[in-house]
The first five atom37 places (N, CA, C, CB, O) and aatype in JSON, in Angstrom:
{
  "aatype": [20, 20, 20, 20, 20, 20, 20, 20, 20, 20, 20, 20, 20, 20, 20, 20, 20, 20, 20, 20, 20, 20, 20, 20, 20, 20, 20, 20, 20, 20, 20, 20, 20, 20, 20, 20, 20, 20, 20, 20, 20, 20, 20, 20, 20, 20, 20, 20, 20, 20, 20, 20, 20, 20, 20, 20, 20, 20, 20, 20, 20, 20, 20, 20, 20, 20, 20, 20, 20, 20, 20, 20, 20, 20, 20, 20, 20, 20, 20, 20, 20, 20, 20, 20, 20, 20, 20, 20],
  "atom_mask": [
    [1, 1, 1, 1, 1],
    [1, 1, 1, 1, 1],
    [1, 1, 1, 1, 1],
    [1, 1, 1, 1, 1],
    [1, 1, 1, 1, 1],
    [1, 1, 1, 1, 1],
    [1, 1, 1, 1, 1],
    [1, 1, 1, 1, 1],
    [1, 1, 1, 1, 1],
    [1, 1, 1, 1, 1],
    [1, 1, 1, 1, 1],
    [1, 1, 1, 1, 1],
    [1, 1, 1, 1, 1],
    [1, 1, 1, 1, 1],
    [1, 1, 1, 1, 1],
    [1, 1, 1, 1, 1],
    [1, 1, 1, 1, 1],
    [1, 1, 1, 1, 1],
    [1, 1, 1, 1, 1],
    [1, 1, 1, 1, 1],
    [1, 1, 1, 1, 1],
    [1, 1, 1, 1, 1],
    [1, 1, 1, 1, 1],
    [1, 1, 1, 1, 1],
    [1, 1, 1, 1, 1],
    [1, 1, 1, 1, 1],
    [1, 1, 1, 1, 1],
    [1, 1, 1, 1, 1],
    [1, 1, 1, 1, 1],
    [1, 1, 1, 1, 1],
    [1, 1, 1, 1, 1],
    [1, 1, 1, 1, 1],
    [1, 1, 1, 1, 1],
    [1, 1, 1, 1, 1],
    [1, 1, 1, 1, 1],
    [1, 1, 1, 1, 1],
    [1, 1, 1, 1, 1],
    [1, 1, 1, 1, 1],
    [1, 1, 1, 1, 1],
    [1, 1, 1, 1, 1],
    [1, 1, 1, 1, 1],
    [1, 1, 1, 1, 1],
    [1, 1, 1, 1, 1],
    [1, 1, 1, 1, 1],
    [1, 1, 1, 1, 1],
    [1, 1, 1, 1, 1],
    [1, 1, 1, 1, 1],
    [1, 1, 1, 1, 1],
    [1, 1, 1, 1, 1],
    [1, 1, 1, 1, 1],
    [1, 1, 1, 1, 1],
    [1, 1, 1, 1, 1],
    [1, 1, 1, 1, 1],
    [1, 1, 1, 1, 1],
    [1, 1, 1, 1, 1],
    [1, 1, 1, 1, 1],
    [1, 1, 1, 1, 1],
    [1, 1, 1, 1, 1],
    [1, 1, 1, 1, 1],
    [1, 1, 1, 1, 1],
    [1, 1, 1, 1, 1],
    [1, 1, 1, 1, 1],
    [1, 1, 1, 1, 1],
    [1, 1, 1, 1, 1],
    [1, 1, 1, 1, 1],
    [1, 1, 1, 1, 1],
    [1, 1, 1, 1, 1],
    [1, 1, 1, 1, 1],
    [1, 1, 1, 1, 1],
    [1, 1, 1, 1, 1],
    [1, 1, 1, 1, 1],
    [1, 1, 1, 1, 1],
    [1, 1, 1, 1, 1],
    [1, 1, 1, 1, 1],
    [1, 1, 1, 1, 1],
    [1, 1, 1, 1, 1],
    [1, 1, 1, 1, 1],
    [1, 1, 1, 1, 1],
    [1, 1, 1, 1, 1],
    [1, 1, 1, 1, 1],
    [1, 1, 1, 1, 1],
    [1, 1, 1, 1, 1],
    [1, 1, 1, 1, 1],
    [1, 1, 1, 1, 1],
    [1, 1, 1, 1, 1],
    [1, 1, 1, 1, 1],
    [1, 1, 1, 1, 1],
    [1, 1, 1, 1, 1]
  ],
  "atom_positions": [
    [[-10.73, -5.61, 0.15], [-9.37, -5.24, -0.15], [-9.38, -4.07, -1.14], [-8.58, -6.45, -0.72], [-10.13, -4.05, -2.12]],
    [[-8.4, -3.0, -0.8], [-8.85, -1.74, -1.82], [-7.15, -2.08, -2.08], [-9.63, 0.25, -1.11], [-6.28, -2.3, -1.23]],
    [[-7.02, -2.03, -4.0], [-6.06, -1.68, -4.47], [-6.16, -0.18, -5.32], [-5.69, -2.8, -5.13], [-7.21, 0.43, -5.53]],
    [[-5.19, 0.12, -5.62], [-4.57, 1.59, -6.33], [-4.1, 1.16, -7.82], [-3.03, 2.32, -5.37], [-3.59, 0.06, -8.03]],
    [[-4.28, 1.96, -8.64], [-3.4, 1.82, -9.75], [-3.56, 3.29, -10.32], [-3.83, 0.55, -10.82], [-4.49, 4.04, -10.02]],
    [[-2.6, 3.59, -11.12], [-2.85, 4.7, -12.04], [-2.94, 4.59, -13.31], [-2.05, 5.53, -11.95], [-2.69, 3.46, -13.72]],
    [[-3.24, 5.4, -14.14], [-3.82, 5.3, -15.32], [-3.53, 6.66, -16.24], [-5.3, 5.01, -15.05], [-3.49, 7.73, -15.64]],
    [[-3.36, 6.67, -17.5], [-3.74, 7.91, -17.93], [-5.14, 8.27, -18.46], [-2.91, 8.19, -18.82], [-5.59, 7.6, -19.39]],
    [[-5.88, 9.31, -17.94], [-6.88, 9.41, -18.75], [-7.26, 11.12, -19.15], [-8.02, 8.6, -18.03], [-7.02, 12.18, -18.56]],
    [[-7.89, 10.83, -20.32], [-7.78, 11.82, -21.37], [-6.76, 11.88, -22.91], [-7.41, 12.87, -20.56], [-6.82, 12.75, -23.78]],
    [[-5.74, 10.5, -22.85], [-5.49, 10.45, -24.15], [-5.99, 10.26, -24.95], [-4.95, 10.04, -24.41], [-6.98, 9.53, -25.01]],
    [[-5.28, 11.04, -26.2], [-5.95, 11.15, -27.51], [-5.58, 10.38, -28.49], [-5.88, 12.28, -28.0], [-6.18, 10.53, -29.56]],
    [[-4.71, 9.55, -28.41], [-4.51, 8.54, -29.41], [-4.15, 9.29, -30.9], [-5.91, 7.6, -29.47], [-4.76, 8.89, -31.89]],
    [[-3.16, 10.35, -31.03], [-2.87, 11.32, -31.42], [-3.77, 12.12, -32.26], [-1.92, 11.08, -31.84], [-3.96, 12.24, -33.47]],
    [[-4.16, 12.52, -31.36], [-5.82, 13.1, -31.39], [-7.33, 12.98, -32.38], [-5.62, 14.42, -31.51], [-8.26, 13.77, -32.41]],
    [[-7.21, 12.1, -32.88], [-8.12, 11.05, -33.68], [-9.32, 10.7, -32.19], [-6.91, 9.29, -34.39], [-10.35, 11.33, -31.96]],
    [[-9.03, 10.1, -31.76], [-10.35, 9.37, -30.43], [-9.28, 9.36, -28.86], [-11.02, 6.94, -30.98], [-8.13, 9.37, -28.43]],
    [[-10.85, 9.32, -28.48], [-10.3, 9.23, -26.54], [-10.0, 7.6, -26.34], [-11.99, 9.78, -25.04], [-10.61, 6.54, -26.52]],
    [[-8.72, 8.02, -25.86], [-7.99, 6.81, -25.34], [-8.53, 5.46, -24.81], [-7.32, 7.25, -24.37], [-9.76, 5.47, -24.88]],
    [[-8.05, 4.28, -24.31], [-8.93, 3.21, -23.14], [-8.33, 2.94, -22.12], [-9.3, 1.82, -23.53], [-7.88, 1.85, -21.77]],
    [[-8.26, 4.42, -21.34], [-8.1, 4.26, -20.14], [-9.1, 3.76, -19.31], [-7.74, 5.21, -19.76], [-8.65, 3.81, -18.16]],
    [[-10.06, 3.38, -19.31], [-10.98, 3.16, -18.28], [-11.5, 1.82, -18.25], [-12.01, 4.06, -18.36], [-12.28, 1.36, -17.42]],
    [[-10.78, 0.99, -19.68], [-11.15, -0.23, -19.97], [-9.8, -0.72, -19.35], [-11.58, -0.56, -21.53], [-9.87, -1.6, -18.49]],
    [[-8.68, -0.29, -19.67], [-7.39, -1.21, -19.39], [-7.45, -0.64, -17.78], [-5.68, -0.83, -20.51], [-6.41, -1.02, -17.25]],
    [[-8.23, 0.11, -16.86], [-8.18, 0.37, -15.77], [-8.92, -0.99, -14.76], [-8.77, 1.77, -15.77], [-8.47, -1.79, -13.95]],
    [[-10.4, -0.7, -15.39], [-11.39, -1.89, -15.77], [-10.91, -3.33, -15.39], [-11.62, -1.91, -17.36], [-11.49, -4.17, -14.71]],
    [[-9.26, -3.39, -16.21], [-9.52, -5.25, -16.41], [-8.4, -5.11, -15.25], [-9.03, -6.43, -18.33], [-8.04, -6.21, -14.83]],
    [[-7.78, -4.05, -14.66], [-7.03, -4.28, -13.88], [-7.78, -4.66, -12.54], [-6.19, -3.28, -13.9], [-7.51, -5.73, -11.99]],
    [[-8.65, -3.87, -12.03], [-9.23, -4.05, -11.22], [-10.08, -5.43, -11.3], [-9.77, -2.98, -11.1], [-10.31, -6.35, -10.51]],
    [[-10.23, -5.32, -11.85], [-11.71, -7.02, -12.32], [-11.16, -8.08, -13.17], [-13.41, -6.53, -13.59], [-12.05, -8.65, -13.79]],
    [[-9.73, -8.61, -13.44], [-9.41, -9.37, -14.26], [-10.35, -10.37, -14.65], [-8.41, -9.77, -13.91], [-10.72, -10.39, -15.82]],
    [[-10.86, -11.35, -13.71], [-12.09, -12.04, -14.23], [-12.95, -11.59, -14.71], [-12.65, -12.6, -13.58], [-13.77, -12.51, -14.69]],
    [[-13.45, -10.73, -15.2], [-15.04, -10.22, -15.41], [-15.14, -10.24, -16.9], [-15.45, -8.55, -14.78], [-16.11, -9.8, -17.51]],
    [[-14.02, -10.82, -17.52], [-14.08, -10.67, -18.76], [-14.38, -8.99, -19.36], [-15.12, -11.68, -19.12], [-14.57, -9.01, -20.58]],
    [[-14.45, -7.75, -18.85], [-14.18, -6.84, -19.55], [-13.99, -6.22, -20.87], [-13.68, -6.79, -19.23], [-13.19, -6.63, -21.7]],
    [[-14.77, -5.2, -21.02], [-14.84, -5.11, -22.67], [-15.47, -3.71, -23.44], [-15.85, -6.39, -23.16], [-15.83, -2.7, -22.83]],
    [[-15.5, -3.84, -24.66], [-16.29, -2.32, -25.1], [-18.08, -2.56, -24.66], [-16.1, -1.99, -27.29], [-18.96, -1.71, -24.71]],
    [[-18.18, -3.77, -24.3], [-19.75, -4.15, -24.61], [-20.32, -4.7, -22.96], [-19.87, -5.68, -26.05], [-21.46, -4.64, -22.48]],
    [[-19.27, -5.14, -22.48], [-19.18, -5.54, -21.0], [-18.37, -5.38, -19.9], [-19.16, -6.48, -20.95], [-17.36, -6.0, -19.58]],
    [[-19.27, -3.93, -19.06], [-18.55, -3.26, -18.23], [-18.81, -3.64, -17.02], [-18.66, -2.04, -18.35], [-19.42, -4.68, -16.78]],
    [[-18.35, -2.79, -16.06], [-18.7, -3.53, -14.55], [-19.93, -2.71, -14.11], [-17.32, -3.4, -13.22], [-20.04, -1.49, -14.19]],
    [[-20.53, -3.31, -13.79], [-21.72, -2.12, -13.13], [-21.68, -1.42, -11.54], [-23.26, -2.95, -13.11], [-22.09, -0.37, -11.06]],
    [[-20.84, -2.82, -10.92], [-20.82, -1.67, -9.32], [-20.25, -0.87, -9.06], [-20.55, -1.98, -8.16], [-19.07, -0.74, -9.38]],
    [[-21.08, 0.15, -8.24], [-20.43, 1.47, -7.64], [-19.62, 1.15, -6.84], [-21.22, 2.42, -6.99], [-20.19, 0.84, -5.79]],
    [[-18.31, 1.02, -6.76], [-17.43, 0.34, -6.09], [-15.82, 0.79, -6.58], [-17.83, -1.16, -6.31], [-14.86, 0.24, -6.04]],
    [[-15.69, 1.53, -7.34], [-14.21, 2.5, -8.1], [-14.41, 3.77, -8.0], [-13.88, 2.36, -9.8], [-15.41, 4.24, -8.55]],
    [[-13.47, 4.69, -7.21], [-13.37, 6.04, -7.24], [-11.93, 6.2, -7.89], [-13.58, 6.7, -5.79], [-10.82, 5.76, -7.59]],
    [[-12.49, 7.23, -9.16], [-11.6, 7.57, -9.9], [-10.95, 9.05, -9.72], [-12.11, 7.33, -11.06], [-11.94, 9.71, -9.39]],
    [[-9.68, 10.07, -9.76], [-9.81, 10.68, -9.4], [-8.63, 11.39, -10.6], [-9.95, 10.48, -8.07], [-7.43, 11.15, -10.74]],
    [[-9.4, 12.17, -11.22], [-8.65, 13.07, -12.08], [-7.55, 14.32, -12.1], [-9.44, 13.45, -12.52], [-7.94, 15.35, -11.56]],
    [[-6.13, 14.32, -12.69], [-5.71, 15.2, -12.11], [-5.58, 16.48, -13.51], [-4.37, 14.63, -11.26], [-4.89, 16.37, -14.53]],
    [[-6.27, 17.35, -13.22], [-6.05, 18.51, -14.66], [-4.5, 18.81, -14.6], [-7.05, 20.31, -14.52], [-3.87, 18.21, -13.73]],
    [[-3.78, 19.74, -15.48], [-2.79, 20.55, -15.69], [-1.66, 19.91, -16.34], [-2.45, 21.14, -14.55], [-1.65, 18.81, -16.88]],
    [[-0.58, 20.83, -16.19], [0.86, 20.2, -16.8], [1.51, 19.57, -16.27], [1.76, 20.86, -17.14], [2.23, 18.7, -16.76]],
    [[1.38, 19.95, -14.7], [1.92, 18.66, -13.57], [1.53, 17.63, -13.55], [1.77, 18.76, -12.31], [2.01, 16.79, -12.79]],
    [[0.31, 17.3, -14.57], [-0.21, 16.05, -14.71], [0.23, 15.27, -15.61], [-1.35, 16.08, -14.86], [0.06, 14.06, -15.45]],
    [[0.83, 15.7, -16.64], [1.1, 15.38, -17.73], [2.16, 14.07, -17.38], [1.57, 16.64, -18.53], [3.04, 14.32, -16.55]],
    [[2.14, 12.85, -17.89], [3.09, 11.88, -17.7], [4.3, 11.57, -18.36], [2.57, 11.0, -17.75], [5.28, 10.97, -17.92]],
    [[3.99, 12.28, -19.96], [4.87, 12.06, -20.71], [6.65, 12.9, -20.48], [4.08, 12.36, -21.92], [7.82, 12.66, -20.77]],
    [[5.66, 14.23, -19.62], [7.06, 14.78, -19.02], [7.65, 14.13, -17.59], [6.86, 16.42, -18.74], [8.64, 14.76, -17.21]],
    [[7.24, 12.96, -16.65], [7.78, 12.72, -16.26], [8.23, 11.26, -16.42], [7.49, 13.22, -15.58], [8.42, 10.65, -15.37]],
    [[8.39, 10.75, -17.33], [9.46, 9.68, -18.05], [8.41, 8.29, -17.77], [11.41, 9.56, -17.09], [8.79, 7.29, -17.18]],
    [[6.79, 8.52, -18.43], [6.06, 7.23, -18.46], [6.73, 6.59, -19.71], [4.35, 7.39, -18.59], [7.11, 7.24, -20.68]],
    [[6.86, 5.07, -19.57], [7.51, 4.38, -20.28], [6.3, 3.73, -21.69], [8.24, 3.29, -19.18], [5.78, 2.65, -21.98]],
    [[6.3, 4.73, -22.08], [5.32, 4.82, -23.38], [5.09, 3.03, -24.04], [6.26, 6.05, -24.79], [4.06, 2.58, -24.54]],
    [[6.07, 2.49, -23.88], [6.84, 1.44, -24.7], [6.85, 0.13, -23.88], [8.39, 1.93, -25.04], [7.13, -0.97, -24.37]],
    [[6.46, 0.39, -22.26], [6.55, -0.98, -21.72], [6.05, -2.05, -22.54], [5.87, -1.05, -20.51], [5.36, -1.9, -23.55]],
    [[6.35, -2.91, -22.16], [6.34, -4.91, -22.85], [5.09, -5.41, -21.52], [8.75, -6.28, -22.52], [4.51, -6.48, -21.7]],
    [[4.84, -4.78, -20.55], [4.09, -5.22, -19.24], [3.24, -4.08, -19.0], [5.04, -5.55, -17.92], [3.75, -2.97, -19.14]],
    [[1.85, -4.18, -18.6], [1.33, -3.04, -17.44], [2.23, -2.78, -16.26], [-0.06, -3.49, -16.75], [2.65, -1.67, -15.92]],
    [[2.53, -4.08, -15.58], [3.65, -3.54, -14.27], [4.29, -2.71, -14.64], [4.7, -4.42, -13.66], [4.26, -1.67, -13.98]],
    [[4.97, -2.75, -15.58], [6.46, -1.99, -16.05], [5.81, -0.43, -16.75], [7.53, -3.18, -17.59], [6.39, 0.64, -16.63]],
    [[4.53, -0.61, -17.44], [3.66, 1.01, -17.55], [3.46, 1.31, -16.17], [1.96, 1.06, -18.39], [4.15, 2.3, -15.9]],
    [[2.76, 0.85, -15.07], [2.48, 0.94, -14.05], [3.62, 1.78, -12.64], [2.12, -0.37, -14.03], [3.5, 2.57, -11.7]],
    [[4.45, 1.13, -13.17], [5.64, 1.47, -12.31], [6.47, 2.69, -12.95], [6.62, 0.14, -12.17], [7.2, 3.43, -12.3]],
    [[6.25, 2.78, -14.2], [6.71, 3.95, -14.59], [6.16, 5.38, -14.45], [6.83, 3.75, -15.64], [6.75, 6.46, -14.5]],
    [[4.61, 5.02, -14.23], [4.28, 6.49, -13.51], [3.64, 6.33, -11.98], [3.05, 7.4, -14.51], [2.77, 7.06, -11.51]],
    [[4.21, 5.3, -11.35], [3.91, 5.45, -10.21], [4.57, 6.64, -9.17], [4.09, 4.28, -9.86], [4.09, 6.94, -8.08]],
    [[5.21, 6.95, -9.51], [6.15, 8.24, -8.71], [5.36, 9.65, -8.79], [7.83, 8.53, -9.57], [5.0, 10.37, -7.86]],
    [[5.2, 9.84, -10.12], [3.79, 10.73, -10.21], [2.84, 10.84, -10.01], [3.38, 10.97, -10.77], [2.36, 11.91, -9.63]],
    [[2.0, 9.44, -10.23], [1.07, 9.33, -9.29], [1.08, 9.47, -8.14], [0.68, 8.55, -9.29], [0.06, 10.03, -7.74]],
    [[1.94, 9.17, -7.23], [1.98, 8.85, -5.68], [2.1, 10.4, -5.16], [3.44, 7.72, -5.15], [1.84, 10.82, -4.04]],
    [[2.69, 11.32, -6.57], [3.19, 12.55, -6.14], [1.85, 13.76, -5.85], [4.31, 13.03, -7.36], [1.52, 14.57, -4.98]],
    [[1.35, 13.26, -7.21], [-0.34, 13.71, -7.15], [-1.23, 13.56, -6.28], [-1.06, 13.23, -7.97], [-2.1, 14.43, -6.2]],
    [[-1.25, 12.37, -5.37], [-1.87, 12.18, -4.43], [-1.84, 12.44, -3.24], [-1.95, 11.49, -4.44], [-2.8, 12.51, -2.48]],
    [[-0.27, 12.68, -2.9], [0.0, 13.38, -1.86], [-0.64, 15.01, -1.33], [1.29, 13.37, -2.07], [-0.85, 15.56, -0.25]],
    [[-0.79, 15.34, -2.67], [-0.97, 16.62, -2.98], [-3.11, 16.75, -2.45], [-0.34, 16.84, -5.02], [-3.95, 17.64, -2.56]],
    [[-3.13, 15.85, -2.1], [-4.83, 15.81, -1.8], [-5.02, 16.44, -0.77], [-5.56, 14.44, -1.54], [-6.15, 16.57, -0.31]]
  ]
}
């Protein structure tokens, strides 16, 4: 079963350190695996796919910085995402 999610990656956590996008990506995909700074997944089995520029940027198209849920982060840049991908 292949699922999708989007993610931001490359935040800066107001520019102090790189963000955890790849961990909160991580537990989405693998909820059981217990996930972590110390315990990652090892299979080659996730293609990640980066988008550079300003069209990438999420904050200009109304990601909900503030969700209470991942769904509700999730769904807030799903439109952009979906828009980015089209674009493949």
């Amino acid at each position: 079963m292949m699922a999708q999610f989007y993610g931001i990656w490359g935040d800066t956590n107001g520019g102090t350190s790189t963000g955890e996008a790849s961990l909160a990506l991580g537990k989405l995909c693998f909820p059981n695996e217990n996930l972590s700074g110390n315990n990652g997944h090892d299979l080659k089995d996730v293609l990640y796919i980066g988008f550079p520029g300003s069209q990438a940027v999420p904050g200009k198209s109304g990601a909900n910085w503030k969700a209470k849920s991942t769904a509700d982060f999730e769904a807030s840049i799903k439109a952009l995402g979906d828009e980015l991908v089209a674009g493949l």
